[in-house]
ChimeraX commands (.cxc) that place a marker at each C-alpha (Angstrom):
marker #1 position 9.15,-46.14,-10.34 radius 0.5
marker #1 position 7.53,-43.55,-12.52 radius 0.5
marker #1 position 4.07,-44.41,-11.44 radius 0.5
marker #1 position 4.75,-44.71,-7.06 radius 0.5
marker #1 position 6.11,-40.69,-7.46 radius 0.5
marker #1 position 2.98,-39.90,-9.78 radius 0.5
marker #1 position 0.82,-42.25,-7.07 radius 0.5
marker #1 position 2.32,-40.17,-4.39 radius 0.5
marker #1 position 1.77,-36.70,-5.61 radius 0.5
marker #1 position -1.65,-37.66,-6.52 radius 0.5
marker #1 position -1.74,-38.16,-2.60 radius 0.5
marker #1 position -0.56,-35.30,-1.96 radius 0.5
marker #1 position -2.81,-32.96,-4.06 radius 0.5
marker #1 position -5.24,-34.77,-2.68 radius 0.5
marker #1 position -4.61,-34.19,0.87 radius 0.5
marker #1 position -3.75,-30.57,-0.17 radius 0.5
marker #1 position -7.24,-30.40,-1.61 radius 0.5
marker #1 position -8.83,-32.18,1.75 radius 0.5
marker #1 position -6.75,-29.44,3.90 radius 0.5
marker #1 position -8.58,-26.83,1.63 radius 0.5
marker #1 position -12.00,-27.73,1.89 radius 0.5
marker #1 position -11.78,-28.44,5.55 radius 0.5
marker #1 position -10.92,-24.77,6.03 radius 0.5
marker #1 position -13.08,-23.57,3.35 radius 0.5
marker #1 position -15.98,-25.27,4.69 radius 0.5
marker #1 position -14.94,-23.70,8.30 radius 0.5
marker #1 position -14.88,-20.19,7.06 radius 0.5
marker #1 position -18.00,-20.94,5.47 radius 0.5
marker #1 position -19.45,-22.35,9.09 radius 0.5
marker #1 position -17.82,-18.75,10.60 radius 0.5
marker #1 position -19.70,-16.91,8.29 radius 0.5
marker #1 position -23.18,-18.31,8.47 radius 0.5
marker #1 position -22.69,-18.51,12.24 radius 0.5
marker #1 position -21.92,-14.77,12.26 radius 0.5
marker #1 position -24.89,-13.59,9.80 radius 0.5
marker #1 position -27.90,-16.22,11.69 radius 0.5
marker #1 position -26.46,-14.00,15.07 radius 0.5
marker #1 position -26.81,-10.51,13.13 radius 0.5
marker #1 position -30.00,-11.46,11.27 radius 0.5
marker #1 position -31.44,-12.66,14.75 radius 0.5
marker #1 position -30.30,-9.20,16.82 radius 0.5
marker #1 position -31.54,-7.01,13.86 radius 0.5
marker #1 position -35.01,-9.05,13.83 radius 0.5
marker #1 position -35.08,-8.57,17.90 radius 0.5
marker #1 position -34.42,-4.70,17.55 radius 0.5
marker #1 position -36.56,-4.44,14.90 radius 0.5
marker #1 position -39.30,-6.28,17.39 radius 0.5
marker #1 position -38.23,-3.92,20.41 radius 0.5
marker #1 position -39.19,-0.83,18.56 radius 0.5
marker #1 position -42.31,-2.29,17.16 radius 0.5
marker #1 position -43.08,-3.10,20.71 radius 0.5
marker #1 position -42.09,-0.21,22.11 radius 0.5
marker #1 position -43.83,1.71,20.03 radius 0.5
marker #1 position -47.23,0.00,20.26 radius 0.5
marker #1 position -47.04,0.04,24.27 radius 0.5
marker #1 position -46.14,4.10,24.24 radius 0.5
marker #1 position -49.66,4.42,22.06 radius 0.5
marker #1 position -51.77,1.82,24.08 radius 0.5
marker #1 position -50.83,3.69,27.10 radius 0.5
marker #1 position -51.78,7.10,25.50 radius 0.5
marker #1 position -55.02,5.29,24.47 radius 0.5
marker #1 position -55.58,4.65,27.81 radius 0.5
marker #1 position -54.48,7.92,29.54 radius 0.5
marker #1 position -57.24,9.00,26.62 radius 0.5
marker #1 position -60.15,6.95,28.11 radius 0.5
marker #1 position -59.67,7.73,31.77 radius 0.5
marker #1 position -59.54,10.98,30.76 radius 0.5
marker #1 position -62.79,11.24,28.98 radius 0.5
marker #1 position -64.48,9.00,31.36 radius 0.5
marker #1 position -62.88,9.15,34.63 radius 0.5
marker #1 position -65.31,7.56,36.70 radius 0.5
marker #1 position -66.11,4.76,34.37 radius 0.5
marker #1 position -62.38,3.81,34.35 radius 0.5
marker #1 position -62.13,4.10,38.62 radius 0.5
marker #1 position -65.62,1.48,38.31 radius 0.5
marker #1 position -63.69,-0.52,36.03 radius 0.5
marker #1 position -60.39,-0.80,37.79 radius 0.5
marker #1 position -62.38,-1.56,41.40 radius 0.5
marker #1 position -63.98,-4.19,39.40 radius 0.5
marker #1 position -60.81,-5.94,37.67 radius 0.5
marker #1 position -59.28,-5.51,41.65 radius 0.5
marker #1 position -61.99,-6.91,43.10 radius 0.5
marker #1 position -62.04,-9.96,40.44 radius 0.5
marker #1 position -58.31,-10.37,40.73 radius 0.5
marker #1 position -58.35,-10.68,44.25 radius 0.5
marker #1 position -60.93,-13.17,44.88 radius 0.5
marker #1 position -59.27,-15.23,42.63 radius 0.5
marker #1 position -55.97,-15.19,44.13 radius 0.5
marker #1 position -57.83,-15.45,47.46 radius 0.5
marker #1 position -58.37,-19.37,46.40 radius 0.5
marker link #1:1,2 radius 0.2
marker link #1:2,3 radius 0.2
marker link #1:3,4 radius 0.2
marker link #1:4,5 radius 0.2
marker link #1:5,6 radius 0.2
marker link #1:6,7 radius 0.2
marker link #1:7,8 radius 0.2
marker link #1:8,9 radius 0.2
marker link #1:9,10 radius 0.2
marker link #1:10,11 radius 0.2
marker link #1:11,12 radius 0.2
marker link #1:12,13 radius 0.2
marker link #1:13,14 radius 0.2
marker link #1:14,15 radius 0.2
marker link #1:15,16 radius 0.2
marker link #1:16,17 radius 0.2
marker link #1:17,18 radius 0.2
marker link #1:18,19 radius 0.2
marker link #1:19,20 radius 0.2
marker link #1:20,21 radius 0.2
marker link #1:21,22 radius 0.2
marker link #1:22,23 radius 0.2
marker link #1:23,24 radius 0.2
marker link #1:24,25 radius 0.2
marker link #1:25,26 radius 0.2
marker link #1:26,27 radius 0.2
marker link #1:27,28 radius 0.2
marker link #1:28,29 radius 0.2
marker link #1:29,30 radius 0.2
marker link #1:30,31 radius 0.2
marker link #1:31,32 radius 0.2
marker link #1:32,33 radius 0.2
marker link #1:33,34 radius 0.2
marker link #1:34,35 radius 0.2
marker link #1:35,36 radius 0.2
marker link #1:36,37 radius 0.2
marker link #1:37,38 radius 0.2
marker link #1:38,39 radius 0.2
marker link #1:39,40 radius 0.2
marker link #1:40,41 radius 0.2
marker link #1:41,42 radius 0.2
marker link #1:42,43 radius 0.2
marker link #1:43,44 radius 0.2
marker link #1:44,45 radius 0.2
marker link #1:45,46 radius 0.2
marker link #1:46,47 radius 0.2
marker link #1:47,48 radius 0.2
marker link #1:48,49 radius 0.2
marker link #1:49,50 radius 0.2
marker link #1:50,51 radius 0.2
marker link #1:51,52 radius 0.2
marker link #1:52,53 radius 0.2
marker link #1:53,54 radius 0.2
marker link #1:54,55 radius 0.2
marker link #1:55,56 radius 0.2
marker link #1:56,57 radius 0.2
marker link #1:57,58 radius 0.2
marker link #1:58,59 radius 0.2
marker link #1:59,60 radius 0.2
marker link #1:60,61 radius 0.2
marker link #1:61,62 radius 0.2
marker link #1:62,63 radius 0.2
marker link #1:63,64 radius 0.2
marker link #1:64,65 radius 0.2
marker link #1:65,66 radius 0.2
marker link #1:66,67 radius 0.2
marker link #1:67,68 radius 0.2
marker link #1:68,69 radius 0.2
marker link #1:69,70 radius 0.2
marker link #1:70,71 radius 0.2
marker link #1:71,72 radius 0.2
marker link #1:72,73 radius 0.2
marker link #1:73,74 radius 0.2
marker link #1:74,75 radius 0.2
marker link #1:75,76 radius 0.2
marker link #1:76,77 radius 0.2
marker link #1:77,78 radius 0.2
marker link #1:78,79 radius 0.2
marker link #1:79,80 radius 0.2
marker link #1:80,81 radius 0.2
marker link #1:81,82 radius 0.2
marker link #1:82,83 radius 0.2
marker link #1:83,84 radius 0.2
marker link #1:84,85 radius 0.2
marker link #1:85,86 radius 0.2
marker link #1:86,87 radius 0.2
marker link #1:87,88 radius 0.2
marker link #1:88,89 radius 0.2
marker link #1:89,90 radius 0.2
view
């Protein structure tokens, strides 16, 4: 009789153990679910200001060159216009 209580509470240590991991293992999903999603909004942030950034200085760049050479850039943008709209003509 000895050995069907010892068999049993073997059983039930290991179920206890099962029960443990399960929720260990679903913390664990929680937690690597919750840093992929802050890892991935910090790296699009990150990749918003680095765009932001580089638009705000191509623009000056160009506000630059129209500047300098205004008629050069009107020529230019008649041209690209001109270009663009035969294209979509077809």
């Amino acid at each position: 009789m000895a050995s069907d209580n010892d068999a049993e509470s073997d059983l039930t240590r290991i179920a206890s153990d099962i029960q443990a991991l399960k929720e260990d293992l679903a913390r664990l999903v929680d937690h690597l679910k919750t840093g992929a999603t802050e890892t991935v909004s910090s790296e699009a942030s990150r990749l918003y200001e680095t765009l932001t950034t580089e638009g705000q200085r191509q623009a000056a760049a160009l506000a630059h060159s129209v500047e300098e050479k205004p008629l050069a850039s009107v020529l230019i943008a008649f041209a690209i216009g001109f270009v663009g709209g035969r294209i979509l003509m077809r």
